[in-house]
C-alpha positions, 0 to 999 in steps of 0.5 A, a space after each residue: 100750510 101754503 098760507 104759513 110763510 115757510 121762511 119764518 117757519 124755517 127760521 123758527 127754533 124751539 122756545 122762540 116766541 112767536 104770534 100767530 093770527 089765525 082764523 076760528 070757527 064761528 057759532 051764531 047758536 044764539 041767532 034766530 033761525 028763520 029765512 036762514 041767509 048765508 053770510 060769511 063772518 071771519 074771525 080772528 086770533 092773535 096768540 103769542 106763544 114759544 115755538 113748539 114745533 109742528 106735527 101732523 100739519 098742527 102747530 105747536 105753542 107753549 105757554 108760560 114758561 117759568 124762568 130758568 125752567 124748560 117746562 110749560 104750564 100749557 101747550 096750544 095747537 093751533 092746525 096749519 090750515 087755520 093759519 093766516 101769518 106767522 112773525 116772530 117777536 123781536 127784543 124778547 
């Protein structure tokens, strides 16, 4: 969690919006394999979400939420090692 700005995670709540970028594995599966090199391909991810929490070094996000309601339709994880920046959403 050294990469996550901690001020911004002190500063979350639950149920606030959040987008977090983080970095996926990658799977060439349908590359063929011959005089393999290795060359390092980042990919990223932007996932907005509500504020959940954060146990076991994992991010917690929920999705969905319908008005008035405190109940989502889905809930991310997204693990504290993967995460390259937090920020929260403003004038939501």
């Amino acid at each position: 969690m050294d990469r996550i700005n901690r001020k911004v995670i002190a500063a979350c709540t639950k149920g606030m919006p959040i987008i977090v970028t983080w970095e996926d594995a990658v799977d060439d599966s349908c590359k063929e394999v011959k005089d393999f090199k290795i060359i390092y391909t980042e990919v990223r991810w932007r996932t907005i979400g509500y504020y959940l929490g954060i146990l076991n070094d994992t991010l917690f996000l929920g999705y969905n939420q319908e008005e008035n309601d405190c109940n989502y339709t889905g809930v991310g994880q997204i693990p504290c090692s993967l995460i390259k920046d937090i920020r929260r959403l403003s004038n939501v």
